[in-house]
C-alpha positions, 0 to 999 in steps of 0.5 A, spaced: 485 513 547 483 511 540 479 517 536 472 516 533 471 519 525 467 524 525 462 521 520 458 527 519 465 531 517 465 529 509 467 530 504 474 531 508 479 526 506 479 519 511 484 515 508 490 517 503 493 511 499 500 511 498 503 508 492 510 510 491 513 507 484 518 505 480 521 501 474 514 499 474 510 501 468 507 494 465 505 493 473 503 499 476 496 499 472 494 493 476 493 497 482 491 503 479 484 498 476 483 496 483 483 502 486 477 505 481 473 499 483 474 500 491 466 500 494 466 505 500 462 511 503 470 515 506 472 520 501 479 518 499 485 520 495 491 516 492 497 519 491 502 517 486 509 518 487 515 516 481 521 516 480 525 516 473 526 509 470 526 505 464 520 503 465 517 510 468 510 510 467 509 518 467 502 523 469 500 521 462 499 514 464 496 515 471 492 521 471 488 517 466 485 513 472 483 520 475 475 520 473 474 512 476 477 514 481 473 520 482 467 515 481 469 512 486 470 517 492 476 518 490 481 524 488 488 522 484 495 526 485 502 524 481 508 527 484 514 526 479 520 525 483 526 529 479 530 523 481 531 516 485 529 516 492 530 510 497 523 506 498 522 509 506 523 516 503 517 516 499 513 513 503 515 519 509 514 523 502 507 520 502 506 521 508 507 530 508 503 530 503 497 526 505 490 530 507 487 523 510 487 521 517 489 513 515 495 512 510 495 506 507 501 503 504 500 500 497 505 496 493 505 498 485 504 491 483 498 489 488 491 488 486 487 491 493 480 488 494 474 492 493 474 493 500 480 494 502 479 502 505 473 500 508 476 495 512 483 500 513 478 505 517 474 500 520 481 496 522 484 503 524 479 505 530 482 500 534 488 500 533 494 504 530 497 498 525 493 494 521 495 488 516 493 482 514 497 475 515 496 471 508 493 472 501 494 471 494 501 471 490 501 469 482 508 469 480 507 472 473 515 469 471 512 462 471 504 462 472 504 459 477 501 462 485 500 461 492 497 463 498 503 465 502 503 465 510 506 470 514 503 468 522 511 471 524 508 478 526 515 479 525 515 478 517 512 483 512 505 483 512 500 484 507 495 490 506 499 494 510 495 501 514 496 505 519 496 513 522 499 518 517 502 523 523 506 516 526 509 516 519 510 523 519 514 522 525 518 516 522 526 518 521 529 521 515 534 515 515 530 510 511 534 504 509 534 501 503 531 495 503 527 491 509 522 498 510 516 495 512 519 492 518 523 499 520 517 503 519 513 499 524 519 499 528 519 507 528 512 507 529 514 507 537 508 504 541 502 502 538 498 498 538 497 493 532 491 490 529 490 484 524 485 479 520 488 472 518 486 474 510 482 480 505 481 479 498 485 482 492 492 479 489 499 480 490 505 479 485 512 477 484 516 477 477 516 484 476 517 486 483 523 490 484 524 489 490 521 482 494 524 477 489 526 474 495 519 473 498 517 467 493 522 463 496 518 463 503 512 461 499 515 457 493 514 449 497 508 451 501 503 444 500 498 449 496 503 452 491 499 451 484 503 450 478 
């Protein structure tokens, strides 16, 4: 059976969006900005988890969103990490630190549409995965972008939610790449729920971890030069 919000329960925190980073100081501002301009009633939280790196952001940098974000309904936290962890194990991290029902997976490169937590929690009463299936990719290393298709429901998806007990539940032995698909596949059975597009942008050039994904959309007919 699939729970119901209790509406009347706020201010408790309904969604928690987790943005795990590294080496990524020139990007990370692009999702922090879209954070500060999410439109919903839920109070919310980001939680900010870095490792060290050349280009390590710092709290300094983060915490400067902190008073959009509250704006916003949001509470901001940054978890300085000691030392480098895998993606997966950040992601578990994020997941025993959350105080929300629904853990959203955000990437430090993306730009999350305004309503993006929104449609999560709504998304989120039906089932126990959310994601969508297509979106916009501007590759920063040529200026050029793309509407990139994943109807594979195998392949990485795009604004990726689920229940942050199942992630709490995931295995400690987290590998090194391919996450998203073992996180889905740890998840047990549930139920998974998506929507063809959502507004918002996705980027490649200084990612640190899917430069592979340009070449699934590189010769798509709508790539733009």
């Amino acid at each position: 059976m699939t729970s119901k919000i209790n509406y009347n329960a706020q201010p408790e925190v309904i969604a928690s969006v987790i943005v795990p980073t590294w080496n990524s100081a020139p990007i990370l501002w692009l999702q922090l900005e879209s954070m500060c301009r999410q439109i919903t009633d839920h109070r919310w939280e980001i939680i900010v988890i870095e490792d060290p790196s050349d280009n390590y952001a710092g709290r300094d940098y983060v915490e400067r969103y902190a008073e959009r974000i509250e704006r916003a309904n949001g509470d901001l936290r940054y978890i300085e990490l000691p030392q480098k962890l895998s993606l997966g194990a950040k992601w578990k991290m994020g997941a025993e630190q959350a105080d929300g029902i629904y853990y959203l997976l955000a990437a430090s490169d993306n730009y999350s549409a305004p309503n993006r937590i929104e449609k999560s929690v709504e998304a989120l009463q039906g089932c126990d995965w959310f994601d969508v299936r297509s979106g916009t990719f501007y590759d920063i290393s040529s200026n050029r972008e793309a509407e990139w298709y994943c109807h594979d429901s195998s392949k990485t998806a795009l604004f990726m939610a689920t229940k942050t007990h199942l992630m709490r539940k995931l295995p400690d032995n987290a590998p090194g790449k391919y996450i998203d698909g073992w996180i889905r596949n740890n998840l047990g059975d549930i139920k998974r729920g998506s929507i063809e597009w959502m507004d918002g942008l996705h980027t490649d050039g200084l990612n640190n971890i899917s430069f592979h994904r340009r070449n699934m959309y590189e010769n798509h007919p709508r790539f733009r030069r």
